[in-house]
Structures are given as C-alpha cells and as structure tokens.
C-alpha positions in Angstrom: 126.7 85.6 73.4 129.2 88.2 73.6 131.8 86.0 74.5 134.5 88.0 72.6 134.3 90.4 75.9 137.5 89.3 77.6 137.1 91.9 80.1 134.4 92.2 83.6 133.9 96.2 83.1 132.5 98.0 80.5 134.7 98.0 77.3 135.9 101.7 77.5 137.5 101.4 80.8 134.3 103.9 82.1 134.2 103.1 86.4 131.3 104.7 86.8 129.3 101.0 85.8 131.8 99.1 87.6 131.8 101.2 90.9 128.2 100.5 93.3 126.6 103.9 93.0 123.9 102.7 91.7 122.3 101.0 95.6 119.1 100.0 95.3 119.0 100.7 99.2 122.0 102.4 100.5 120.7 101.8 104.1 120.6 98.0 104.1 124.3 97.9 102.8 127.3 96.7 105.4 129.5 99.4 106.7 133.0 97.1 107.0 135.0 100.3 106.1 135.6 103.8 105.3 135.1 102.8 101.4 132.5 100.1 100.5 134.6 97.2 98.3 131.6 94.5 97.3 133.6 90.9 97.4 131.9 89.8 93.9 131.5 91.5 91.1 129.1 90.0 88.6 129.1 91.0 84.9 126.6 89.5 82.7 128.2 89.7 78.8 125.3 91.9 77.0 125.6 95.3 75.9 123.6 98.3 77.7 121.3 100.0 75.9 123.1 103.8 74.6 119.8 105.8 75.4 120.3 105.8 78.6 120.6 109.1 80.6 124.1 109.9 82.6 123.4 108.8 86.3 120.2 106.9 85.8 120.9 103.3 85.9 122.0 100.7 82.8 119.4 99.3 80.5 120.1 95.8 79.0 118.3 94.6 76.5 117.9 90.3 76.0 116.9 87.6 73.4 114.0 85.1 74.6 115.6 81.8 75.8 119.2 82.9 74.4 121.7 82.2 76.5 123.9 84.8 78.2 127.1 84.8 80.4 127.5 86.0 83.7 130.6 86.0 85.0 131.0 85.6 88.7 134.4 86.9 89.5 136.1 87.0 93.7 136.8 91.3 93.9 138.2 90.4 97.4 141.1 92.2 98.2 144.1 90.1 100.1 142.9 89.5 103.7 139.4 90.2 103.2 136.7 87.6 104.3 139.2 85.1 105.2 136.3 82.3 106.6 135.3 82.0 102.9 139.1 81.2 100.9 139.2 77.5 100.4 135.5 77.3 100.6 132.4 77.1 97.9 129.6 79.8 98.4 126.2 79.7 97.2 124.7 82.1 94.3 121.0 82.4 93.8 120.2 83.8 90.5 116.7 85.4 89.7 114.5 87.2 87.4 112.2 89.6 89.0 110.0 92.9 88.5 111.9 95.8 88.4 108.0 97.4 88.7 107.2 98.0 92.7 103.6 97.6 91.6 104.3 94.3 90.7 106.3 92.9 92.6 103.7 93.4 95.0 101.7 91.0 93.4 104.1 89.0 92.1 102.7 85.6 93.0 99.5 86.5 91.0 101.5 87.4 87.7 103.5 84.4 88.0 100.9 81.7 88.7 99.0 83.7 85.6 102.1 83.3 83.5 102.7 79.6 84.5 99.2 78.9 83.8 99.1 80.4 80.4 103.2 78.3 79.9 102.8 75.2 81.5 105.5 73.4 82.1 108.5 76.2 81.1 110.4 78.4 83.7 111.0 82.1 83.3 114.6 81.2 83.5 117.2 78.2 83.3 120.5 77.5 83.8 122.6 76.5 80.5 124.4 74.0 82.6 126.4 72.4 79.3 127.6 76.3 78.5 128.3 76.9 82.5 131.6 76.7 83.6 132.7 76.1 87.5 129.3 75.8 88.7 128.6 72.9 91.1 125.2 71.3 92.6 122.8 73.4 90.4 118.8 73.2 91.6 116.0 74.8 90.2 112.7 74.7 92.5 109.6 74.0 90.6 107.8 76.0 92.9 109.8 78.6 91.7 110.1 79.2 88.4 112.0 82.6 87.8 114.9 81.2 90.2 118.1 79.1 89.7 120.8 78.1 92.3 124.3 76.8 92.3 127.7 76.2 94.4 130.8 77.6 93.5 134.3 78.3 94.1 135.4 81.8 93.9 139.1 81.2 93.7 138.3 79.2 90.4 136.5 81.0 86.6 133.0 80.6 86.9 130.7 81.6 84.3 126.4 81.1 84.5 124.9 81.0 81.5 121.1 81.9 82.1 117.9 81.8 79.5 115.3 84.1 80.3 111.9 82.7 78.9 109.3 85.2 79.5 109.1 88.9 77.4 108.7 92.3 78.6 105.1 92.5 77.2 103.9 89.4 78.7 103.3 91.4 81.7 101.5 94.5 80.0 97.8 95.3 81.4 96.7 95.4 77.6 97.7 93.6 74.7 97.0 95.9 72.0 99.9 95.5 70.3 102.9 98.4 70.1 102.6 98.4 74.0 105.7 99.6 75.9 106.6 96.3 78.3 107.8 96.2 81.5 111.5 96.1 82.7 112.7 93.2 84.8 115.6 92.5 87.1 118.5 89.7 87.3 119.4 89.7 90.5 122.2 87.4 92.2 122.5 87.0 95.9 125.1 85.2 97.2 125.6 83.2 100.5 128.2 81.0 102.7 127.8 78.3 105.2 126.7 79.1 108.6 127.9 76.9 111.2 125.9 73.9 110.8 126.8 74.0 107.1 124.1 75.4 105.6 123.9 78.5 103.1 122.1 81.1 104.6 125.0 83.8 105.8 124.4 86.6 103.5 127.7 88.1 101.7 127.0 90.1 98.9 123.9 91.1 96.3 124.0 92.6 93.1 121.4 93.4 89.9 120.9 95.4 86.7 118.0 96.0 84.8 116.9 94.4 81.6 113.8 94.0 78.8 112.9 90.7 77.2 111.8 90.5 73.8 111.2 88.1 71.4 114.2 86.6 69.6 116.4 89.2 67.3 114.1 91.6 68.7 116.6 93.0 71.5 119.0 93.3 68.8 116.6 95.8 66.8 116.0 97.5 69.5 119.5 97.9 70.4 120.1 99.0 66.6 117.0 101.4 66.9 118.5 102.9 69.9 122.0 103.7 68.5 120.4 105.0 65.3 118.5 107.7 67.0 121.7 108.5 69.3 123.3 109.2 66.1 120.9 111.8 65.2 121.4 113.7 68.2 123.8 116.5 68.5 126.6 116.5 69.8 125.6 118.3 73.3 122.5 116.1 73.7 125.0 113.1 73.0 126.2 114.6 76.4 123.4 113.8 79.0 123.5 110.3 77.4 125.6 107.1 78.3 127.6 105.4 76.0 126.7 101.9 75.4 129.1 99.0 76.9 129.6 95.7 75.8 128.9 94.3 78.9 126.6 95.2 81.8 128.3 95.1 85.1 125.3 94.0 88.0 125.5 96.9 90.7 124.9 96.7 94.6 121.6 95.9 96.0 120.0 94.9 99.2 119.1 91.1 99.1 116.0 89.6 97.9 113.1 89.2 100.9 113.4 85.8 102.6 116.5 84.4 102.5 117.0 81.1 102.4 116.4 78.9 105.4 118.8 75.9 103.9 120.8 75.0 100.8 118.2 72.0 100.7 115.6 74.1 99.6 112.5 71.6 99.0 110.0 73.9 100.4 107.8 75.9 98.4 107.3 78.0 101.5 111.2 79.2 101.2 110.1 80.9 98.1 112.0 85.1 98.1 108.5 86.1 97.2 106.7 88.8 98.4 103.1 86.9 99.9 99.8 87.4 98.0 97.3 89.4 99.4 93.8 87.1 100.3 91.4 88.4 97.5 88.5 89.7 99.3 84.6 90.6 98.2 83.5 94.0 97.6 81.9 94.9 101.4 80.7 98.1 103.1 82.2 99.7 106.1 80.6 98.7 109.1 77.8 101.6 110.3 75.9 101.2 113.5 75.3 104.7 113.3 74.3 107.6 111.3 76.0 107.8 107.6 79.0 108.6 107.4 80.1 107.2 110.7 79.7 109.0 114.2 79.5 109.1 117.7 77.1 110.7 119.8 76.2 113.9 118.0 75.7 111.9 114.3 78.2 114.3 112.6 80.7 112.2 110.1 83.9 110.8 112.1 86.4 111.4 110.0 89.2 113.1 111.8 90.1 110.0 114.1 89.5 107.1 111.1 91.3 108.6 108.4 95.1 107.8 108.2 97.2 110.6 108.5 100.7 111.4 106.4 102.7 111.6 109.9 101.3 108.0 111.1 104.3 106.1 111.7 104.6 102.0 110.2 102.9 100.5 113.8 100.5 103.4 113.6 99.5 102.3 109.7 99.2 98.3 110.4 96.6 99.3 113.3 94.8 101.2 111.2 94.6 98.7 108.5 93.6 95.9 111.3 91.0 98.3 112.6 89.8 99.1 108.6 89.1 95.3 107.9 92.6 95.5 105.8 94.4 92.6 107.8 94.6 90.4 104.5 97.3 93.0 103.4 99.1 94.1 106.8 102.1 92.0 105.6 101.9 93.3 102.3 102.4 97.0 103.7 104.6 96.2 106.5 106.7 98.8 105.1 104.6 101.5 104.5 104.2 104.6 106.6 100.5 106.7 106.6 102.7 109.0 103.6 103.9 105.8 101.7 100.3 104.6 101.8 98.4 107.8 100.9 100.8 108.1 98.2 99.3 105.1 96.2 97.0 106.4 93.4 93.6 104.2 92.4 95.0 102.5 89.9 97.9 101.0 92.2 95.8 99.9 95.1 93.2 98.4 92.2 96.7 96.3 90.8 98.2 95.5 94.1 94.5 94.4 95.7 92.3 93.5 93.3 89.1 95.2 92.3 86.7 95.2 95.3 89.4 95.7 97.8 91.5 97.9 95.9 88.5 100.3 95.3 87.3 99.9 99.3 90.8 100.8 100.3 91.2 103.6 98.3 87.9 105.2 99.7 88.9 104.8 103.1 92.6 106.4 103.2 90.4 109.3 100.6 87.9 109.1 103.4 85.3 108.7 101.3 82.0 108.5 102.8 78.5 106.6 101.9 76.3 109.5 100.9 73.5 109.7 103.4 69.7 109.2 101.4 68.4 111.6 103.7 69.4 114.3 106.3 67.0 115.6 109.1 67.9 118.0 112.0 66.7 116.9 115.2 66.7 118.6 118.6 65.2 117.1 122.4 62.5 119.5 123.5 63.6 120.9 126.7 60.7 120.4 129.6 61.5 123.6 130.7 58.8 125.8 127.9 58.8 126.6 124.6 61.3 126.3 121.7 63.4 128.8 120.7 62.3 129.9 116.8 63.6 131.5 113.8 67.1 133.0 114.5 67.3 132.2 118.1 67.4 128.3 117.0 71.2 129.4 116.2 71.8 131.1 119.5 72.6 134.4 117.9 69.9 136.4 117.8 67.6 138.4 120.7 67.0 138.0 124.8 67.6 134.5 125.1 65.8 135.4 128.9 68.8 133.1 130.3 67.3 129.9 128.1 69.8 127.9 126.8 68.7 127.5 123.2 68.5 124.0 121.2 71.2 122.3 119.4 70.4 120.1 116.5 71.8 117.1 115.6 72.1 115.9 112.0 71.1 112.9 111.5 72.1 110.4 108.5 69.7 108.1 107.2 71.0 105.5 105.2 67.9 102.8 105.0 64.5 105.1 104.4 62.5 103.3 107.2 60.8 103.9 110.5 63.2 101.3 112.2 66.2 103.4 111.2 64.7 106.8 112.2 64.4 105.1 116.0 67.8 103.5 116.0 69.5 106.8 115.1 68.0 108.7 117.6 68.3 106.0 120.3 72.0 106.5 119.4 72.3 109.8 118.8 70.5 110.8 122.1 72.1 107.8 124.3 67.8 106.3 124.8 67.8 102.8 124.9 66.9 101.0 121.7 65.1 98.7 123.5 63.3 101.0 125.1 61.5 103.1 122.8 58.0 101.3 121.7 57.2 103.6 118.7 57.7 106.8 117.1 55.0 109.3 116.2 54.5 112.5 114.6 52.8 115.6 116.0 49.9 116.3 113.1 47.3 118.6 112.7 45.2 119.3 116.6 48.3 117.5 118.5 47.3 114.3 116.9 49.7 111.5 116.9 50.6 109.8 113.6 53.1 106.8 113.5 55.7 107.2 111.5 55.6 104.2 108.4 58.1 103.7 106.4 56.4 105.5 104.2 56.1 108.6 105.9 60.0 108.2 106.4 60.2 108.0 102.1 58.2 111.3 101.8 60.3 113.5 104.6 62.0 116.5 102.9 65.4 116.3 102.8 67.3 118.5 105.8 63.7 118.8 107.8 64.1 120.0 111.4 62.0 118.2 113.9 61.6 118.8 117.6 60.8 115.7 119.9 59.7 114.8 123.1 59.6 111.4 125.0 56.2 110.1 126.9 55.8 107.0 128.5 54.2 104.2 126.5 51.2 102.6 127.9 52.3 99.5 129.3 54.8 101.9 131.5 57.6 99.3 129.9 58.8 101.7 127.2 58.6 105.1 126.0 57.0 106.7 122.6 59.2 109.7 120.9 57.1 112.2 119.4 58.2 114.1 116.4 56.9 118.2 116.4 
C-alpha cells in the first residue's frame, strides 16, 4: 500500500521527480510567472521502476484491483490563487493510454474491453480507504474515470483500483507479450461563477503497467536484480528507484467537463471514434490513375504535401472521402499525417479505410489494365512517322508534329475506349455514335469489346472524326 511513505517526494530527497520537467506539452501550460509553481502536487504511494533511463520519464509498476494512495496535497504558496482558499475544488481521476495509437481509438478498445468484463470498471475509487474526499461519482458511461470534491486546506488521500492489465490491450495474445503502458492522470477544477466545476487549475500524470496480482512486485524484483548486475558506470545513466511516484505536469485531458453534474455520456474526455467505413475505390471519371485533359496520372495537386498546414490537411481529407476522421486529425499537419506508417492508419481506421488512406497520402495509384497512345489526325495531310512522331528528328516543313496522349484503360470495353477519348479530347460523350477501326483497304471495323481485350498493350493509334449518318452524331475512326 506503501503507506509507511510519510513523505510526497521521492524517498532520497531527489527534485528532479518532484520538479515539472517532465510536460507532456510545454505549450498548453499557464505562464503566471517567471518560474512555473503547479498549485497541487499529487504523489501516488508506489515505487518507480529502477530501470529507468536518467531524464526519460518514471515507470510505475501496479497490482490488479489493489488499492493505492494518492495523495493530493495544496503546493500553493501564501497569496497564490486566493478565489480557491476556503473553497472545495474538483479532481477527476483517470486511467488512460499512454500509446498515441490508442488513444486514438480509445472508444473501440474500451467498448471491447467492457464487452469482454461486463459489469467491472477499469478503475474505482476505495472510498472506505479514502480520506477527505467528498461527493465521489463514477459515470457508467465511463468506465476508466472517477470524480470527487475536496478541500485542499484539509489531508486528502484517493485510494484508486486499477482493474484492467497491461496485456489486455496487446494485438496478440501469444503469451510472453510486452503490454502496453497506461496513464493516471488527475485534472483538477474550481467553480466558475454559476457554481459549476469547469475552471481548469492544474493537471498532472505519470506513467504505469498493470499486471496481474504480485505480478508488479516480480517485476519490480526482476528489475532491481538486473540493475544490480550492472556496473557501476552503467548504474549511471539509470534512475534510482523511489518509493513513491510523484504525478508530473501535463496539459488537461480533451473535453473538459461542461458541469459537476455530469449525467451525460456525451461529456465523456474521450477522443471520438472514427465511423468505420467499407473498403471503396477512388472515384475515376477519367483515365487510370486520375487526370485531366491530357490522361496523364494527377498526382502533383491530390497528394498531401509535408508543408500542408492543419486547414490545408482537413480539406484534403474532405476532398479524399476522409470526413469520418477530420475530427480525429484535427491536429495533424500534411508532415504529422505522412508520418503515420500502415500499420498505424490500419489501428487508428480500421482495415478498409486504414489501407485506402494509406494509398492515397503514398499516392498510390489503380494500375491501368491497358495503355494505348492516341493522337487526333490533323486535317491538314499526313502524319508525321517514325522519329518525327517525337518532334526531334528531320524538316518538319513548318508541320507541327502530333502529340500523343496516354490513355488508361481501366474496364477492357468499347464503352470505355469512347469515354476516355470523349474526355481526353474535350468531344462530347453524347455525341460520338460509334467507334471504328481503320482495317485492311480503309475498311471500317467496330471496335467490340472484344477487339478492346486483344489490343496490345502501349499501341499507338491515330484517329479522325466523320459525321455519323443520321448527321446527329459523329463516328471516331481508329488508324
């Protein structure tokens, strides 16, 4: 319980713990003064874990529904936040992921947990151990969070019980698996001016593994035993351990409160689930991969670029089909984004959309089934051939010689040979009644689907336009 601990900083007098160096965010931290003095200082009575390097943060180790001590304690100095003496505050206390991959999907792992643990909490409030806590609530709509009142001139001391374990959370379950740290976080509040506790003062957390019960204390045994082995200069980059973890400054949890009276699920400080969608491809009106005009891939302006600031990323979510998880990456810059590896995006959206997100910020285009080169026969004579097609080659005799347009054929059909073009050449869908192929003696050959199946891949074809029969339309004619 480590109770014995009579004192709120580490037990060799080390500052370093009890000092806030360790910011979560620096930024979102107030700037009252020339030096930053926090007006709590919360110290949970469990000892940090000794392999732990110097300057990364504390490691805590915990027992499964064993109850430990956190000592809220007023490190006001005289004069400072006057409107509070006299007057209870309001501490929320939490366990959350210390993983930012999960805690993007945080609603997900819990509702999985709670399904698989009906009826428990990840953590609870020991109210008969608890001393100086008033009005404690827990929210069933929120499970790994616990609430109470109290008084900071008076001792107060919450005992908590954290129910779920490190490896609960693991993507396998082999066994032996390394499981995933969590966070206690406490955020504290006072009144507003109609009375309710919303007015943010202070936030503080350190970070901590579950296990099974006794198992934190064989881990906290194994630990010290292989400390013991090192030398003497390794012993050096390490921490020692302390008997009590002192929580350090952080920026408060997302969403704070709206009221004391907090009977809404939808005041809940959790991040919002992303809408699981179905597996989908990218719209294409046009040649594959995407394009305007010409039928060559549009990738420059679609793909999200490292320098696109936050308003630049959400737009190009909305314009990707991503709006389910503009919230989600409210956040992010286009760098912050394109930083995500597969496996991330695949955690944080699922499957289908994780995949489909992933090949668009990679730009990652639907492979064309088959390419053809295409160029409008100019009325005025006779195609330029062989190395004059390029425009580099010979008299020209002030021509101006053909360009060719690639052209990506996605469906193998006679209907998608006449929309690409109608595209690609700005003609009319509408307009064009047929399309033919120049055989043997000028003959004209319509162009099946079939036809379309046995083209050689990368064939260049000239064309021409004549007017169909009826005068209502026009035929293209492939040469």
């Amino acid at each position: 319980m480590g109770q014995a601990v009579s004192l709120p900083r580490p037990s060799n007098g080390n500052d370093v713990l009890a000092l806030p160096i360790f910011k979560q965010e620096d930024s979102s931290l107030p700037l009252d003064g020339e030096t930053k003095h926090p007006p709590f200082q919360y110290v949970m009575c469990a000892a940090t874990s000794p392999a732990v390097k110097l300057h990364d943060e504390t490691l805590t180790y915990l027992n499964q529904g064993q109850s430990y001590e956190i000592r809220m304690l007023d490190n006001r100095k005289m004069g400072d936040m006057p409107a509070i003496t006299g007057k209870l505050v309001k501490s929320i206390i939490r366990v959350v992921f210390h993983d930012r991959r999960l805690q993007y999907t945080e609603h997900q792992q819990l509702e999985g947990w709670k399904w698989n643990r009906p009826g428990d909490r990840l953590l609870d409030l020991d109210i008969p151990m608890s001393v100086g806590i008033i009005d404690t609530r827990t929210n069933p709509s929120q499970l790994n969070a616990v609430e109470f009142l109290w008084d900071p001139a008076k001792r107060t001391s919450a005992f908590i019980q954290v129910h779920c374990i490190s490896t609960e959370f693991t993507p396998r379950k082999h066994g032996g698996e390394k499981g995933v740290p969590f966070r206690i976080q406490v955020d504290t509040f006072k009144q507003n001016e109609n009375g309710e506790y919303t007015d943010h003062l202070h936030s503080a957390s350190c970070q901590i593994k579950v296990f099974k019960p006794k198992g934190a204390d064989r881990k906290q045994k194994t630990d010290r035993e292989k400390m013991e082995k090192r030398t003497a200069h390794e012993k050096e980059k390490y921490q020692p351990s302390y008997d009590t973890t002192v929580l350090t400054e952080c920026s408060p949890w997302p969403d704070t409160p709206t009221a004391y009276v907090n009977s809404s699920p939808s005041a809940a400080p959790a991040f919002t689930p992303p809408q699981q969608g179905t597996c989908s491809v990218p719209d294409s009106n046009s040649s594959s991969p995407n394009h305007q005009g010409d039928g060559v891939p549009q990738l420059s302006s679609e793909q999200l670029q490292p320098s696109a600031t936050i308003q630049e990323t959400q737009q190009w979510l909305l314009k990707n089909r991503f709006s389910s998880y503009t919230r989600l990456f409210s956040n992010f810059s286009g760098a912050d984004l394109l930083k995500l590896t597969k496996e991330d995006l695949v955690q944080i959206c699922g499957a289908a959309d994780g995949i489909r997100l992933y090949n668009s910020l990679k730009s990652r285009a639907v492979r064309p089934r088959l390419t053809i080169y295409v160029c409008q026969e100019q009325p005025s004579g006779p195609a330029l051939q062989g190395p004059q097609l390029a425009g580099g080659g010979g008299d020209g005799g002030g021509r101006t010689p053909y360009v060719y347009h690639a052209i990506y054929l996605e469906e193998m059909v006679a209907s998608e040979v006449a929309r690409k073009l109608a595209l690609v050449f700005n003609i009319p869908f509408h307009q064009i009644s047929q399309v033919y192929r120049q055989g043997p003696t000028g003959i004209h050959i319509l162009v099946s689907d079939q036809m379309v199946q046995n083209f050689q891949d990368e064939s260049c074809f000239l064309f021409f336009t004549v007017k169909a029969e009826n005068g209502d339309g026009i035929h293209i004619v492939l040469k």
